[in-house]
LUMVEXBA-691890 format. One record per residue (C-alpha): residue number from 1; residue in one letter; chain; x, y, z. Coordinates in nm, 3 decimals. Layout:
BEGIN
+-----+---+---+---------+---------+---------+
|   k | r | c |    east |   north |      up |
+-----+---+---+---------+---------+---------+
| NUM | a | A |       X |       Y |       Z |
...
+-----+---+---+---------+---------+---------+
END
This chain:
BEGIN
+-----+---+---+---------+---------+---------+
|   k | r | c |    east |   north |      up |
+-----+---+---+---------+---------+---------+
|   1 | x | A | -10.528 |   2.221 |  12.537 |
|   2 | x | A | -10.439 |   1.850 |  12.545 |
|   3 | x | A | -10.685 |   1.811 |  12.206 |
|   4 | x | A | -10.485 |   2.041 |  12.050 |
|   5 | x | A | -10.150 |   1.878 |  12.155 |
|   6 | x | A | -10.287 |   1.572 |  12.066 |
|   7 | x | A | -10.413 |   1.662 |  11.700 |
|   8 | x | A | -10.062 |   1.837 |  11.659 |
|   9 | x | A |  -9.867 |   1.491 |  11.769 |
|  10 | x | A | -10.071 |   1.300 |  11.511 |
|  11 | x | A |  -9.980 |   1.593 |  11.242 |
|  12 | x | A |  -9.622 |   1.520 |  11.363 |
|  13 | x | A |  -9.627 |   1.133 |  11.323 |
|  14 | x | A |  -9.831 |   1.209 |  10.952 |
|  15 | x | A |  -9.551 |   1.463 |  10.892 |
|  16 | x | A |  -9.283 |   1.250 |  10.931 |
|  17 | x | A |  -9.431 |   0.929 |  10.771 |
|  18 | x | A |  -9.512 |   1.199 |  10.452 |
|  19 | x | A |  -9.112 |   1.310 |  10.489 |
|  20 | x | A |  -9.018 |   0.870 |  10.430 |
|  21 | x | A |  -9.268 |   0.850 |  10.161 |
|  22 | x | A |  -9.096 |   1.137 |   9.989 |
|  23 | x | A |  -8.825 |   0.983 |  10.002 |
|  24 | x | A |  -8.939 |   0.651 |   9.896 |
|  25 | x | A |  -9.097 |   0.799 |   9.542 |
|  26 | x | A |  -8.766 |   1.003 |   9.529 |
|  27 | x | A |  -8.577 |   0.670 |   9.495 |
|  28 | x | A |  -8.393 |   0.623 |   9.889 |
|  29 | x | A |  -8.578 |   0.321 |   9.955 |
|  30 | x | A |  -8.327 |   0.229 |  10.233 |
|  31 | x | A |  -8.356 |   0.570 |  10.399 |
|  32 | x | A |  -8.736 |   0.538 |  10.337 |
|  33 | x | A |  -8.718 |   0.211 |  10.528 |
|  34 | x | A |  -8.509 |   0.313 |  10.787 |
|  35 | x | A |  -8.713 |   0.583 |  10.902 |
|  36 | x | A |  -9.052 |   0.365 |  10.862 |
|  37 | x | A |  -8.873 |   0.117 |  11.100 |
|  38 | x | A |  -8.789 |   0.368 |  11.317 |
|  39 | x | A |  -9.152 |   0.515 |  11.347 |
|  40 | x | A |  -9.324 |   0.174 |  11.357 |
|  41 | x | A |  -9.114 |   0.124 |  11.703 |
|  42 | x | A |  -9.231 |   0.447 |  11.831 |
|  43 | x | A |  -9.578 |   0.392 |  11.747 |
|  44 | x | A |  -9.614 |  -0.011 |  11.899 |
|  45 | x | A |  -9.822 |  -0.199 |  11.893 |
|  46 | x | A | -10.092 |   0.036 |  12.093 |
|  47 | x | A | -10.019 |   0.330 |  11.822 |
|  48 | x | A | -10.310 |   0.525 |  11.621 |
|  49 | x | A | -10.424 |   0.270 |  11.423 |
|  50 | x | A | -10.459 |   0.503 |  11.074 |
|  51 | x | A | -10.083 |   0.594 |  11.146 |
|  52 | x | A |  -9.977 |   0.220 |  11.169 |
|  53 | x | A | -10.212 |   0.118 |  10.871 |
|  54 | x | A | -10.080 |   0.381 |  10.647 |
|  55 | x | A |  -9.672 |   0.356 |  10.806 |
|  56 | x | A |  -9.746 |  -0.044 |  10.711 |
|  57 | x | A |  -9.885 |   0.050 |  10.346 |
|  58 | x | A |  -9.562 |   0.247 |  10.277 |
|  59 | x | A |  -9.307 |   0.037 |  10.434 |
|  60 | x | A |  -9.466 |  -0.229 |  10.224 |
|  61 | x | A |  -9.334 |  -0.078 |   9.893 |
|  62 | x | A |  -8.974 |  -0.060 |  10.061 |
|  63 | x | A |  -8.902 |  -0.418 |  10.110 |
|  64 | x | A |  -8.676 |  -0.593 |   9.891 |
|  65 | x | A |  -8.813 |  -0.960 |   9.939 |
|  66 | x | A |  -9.146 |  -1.009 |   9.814 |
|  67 | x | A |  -9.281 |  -1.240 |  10.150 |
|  68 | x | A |  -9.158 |  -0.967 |  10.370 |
|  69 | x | A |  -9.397 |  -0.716 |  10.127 |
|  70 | x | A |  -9.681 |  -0.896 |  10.208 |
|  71 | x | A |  -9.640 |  -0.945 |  10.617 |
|  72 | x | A |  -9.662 |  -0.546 |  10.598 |
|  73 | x | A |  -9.960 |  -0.518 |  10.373 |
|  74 | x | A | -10.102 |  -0.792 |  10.584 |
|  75 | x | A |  -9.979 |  -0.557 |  10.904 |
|  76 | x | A | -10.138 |  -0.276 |  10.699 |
|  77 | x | A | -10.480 |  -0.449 |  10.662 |
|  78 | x | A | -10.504 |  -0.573 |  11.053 |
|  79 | x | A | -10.432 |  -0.180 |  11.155 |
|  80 | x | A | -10.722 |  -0.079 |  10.896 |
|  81 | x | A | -10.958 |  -0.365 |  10.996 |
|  82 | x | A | -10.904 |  -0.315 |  11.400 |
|  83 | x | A | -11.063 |   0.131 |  11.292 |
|  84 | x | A | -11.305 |   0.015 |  11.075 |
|  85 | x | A | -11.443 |  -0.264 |  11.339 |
|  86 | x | A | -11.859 |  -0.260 |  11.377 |
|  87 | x | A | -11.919 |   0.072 |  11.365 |
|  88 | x | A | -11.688 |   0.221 |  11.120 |
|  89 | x | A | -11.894 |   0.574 |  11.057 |
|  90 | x | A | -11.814 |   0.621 |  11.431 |
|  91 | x | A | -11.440 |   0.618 |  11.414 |
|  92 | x | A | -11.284 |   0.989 |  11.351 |
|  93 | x | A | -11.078 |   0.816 |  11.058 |
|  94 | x | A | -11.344 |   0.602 |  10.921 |
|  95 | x | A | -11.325 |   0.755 |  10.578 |
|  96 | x | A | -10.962 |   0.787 |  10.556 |
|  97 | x | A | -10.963 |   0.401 |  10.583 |
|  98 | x | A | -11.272 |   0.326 |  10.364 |
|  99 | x | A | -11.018 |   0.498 |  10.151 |
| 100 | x | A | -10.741 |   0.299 |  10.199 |
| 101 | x | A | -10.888 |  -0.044 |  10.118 |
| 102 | x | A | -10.895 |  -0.056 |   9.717 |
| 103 | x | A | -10.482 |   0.051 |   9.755 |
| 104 | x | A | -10.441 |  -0.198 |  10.031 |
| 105 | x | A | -10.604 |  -0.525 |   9.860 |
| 106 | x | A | -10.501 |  -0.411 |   9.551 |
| 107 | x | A | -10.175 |  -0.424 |   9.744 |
| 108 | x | A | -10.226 |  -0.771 |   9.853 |
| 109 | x | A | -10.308 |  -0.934 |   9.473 |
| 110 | x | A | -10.004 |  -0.787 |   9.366 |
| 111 | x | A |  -9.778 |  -0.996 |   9.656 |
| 112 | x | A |  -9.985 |  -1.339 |   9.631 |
| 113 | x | A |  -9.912 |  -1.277 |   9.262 |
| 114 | x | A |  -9.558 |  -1.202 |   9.315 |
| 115 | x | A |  -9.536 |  -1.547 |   9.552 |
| 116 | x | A |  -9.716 |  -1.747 |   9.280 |
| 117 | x | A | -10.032 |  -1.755 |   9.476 |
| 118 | x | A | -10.310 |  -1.677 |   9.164 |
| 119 | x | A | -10.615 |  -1.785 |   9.343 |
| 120 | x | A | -10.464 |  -1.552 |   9.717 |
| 121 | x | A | -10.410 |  -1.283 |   9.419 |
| 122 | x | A | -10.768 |  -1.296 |   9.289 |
| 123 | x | A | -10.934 |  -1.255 |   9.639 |
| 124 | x | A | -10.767 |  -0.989 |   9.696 |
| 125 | x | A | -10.800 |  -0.807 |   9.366 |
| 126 | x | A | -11.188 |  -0.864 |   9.363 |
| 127 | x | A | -11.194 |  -0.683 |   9.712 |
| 128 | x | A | -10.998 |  -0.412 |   9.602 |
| 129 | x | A | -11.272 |  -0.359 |   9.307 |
| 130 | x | A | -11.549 |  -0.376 |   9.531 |
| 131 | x | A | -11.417 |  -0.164 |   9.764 |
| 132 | x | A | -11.325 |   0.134 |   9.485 |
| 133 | x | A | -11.674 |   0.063 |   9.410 |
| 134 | x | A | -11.806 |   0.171 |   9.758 |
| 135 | x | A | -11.609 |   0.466 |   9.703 |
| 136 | x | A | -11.723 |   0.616 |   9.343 |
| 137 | x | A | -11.976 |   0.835 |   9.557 |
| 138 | x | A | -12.025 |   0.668 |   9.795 |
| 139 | x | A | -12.204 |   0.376 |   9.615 |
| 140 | x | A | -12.408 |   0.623 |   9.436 |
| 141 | x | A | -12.261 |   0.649 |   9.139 |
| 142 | x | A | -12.195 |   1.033 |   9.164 |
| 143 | x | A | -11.848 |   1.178 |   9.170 |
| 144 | x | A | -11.700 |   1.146 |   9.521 |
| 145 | x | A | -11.399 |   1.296 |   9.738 |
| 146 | x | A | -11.217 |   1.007 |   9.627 |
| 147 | x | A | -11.290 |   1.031 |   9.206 |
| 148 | x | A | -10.914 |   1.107 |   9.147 |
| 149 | x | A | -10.801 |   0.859 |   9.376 |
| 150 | x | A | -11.013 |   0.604 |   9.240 |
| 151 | x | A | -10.941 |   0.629 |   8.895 |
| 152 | x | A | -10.567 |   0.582 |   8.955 |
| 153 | x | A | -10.682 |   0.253 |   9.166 |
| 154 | x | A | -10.899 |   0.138 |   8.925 |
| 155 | x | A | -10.644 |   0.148 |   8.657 |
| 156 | x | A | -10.448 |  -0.039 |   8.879 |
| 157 | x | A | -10.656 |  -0.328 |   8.918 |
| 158 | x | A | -10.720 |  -0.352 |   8.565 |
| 159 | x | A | -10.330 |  -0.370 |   8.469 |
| 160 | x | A | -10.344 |  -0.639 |   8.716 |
| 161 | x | A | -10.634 |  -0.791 |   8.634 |
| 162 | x | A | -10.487 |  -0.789 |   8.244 |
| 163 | x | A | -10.173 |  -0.956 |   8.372 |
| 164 | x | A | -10.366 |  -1.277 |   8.533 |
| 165 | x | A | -10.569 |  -1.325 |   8.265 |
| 166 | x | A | -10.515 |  -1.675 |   8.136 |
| 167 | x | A | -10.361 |  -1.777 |   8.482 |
+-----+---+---+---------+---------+---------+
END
């Protein structure tokens, strides 16, 4: 019984961070990143780590001042790093975050870039291709979970990559 009411609060939290994104993409960033805010205080600093890495990703995207974009894709990162840890297989979210990192360094290049950091930008962007590399099948080369995903990140990285060439 408490599983269950667990699982069902972290389908709540997901819920709700799913309802801000929507509204995000539909164009309220300000509601968006009101209701982020609100969530990130309810989760603290002790919250599920995948809900404050992916609450951080999104809340990311609503700032308006591009230093304040990268302290929550930095936030972002920490939350992913602290589930991944030494034993990442061993975390119930492990792939979930494996899945995260291309978005979230890809994430990263795009602020250094944005505070006319180039060389910060191209750290970040080569560990966003290496990790969508670990994900095209797991390393295999075979179609993963994660194919669709990763094509839209890879495309990503090369627009960016395209953009600092010559920098």
């Amino acid at each position: 019984m408490v599983e269950q009411q667990e699982a069902s609060s972290e389908d709540a939290v997901m819920t709700r961070i799913g309802q801000a994104v929507m509204l995000l993409h539909g164009g309220d960033r300000e509601e968006a990143r009101n209701r982020f805010g609100l969530l990130w205080s309810e989760l603290g600093a002790d919250g599920d780590g995948l809900h404050r890495c992916t609450l951080a990703h999104y809340m990311a995207d609503t700032q308006d001042d591009p230093g304040d974009e990268l302290a929550w894709d930095l936030r972002a990162l920490t939350a992913a790093e602290g589930l991944s840890g030494d034993r990442p297989a061993e975390h119930r979210d492990s792939s979930a975050v494996q899945a995260l990192y291309p978005s979230l360094h890809l994430n990263l290049a795009a602020d250094y870039l944005k505070l006319q950091r180039p060389d910060a930008a191209r750290i970040h962007l080569r560990q966003a291709r290496d990790a969508a590399d670990a994900l095209e099948g797991g390393g295999s080369g075979a179609p993963g979970p994660y194919s669709g995903y990763d094509g839209g990140v890879r495309a990503a990285i090369e627009r960016l990559e395209e953009r600092m060439r010559g920098m």
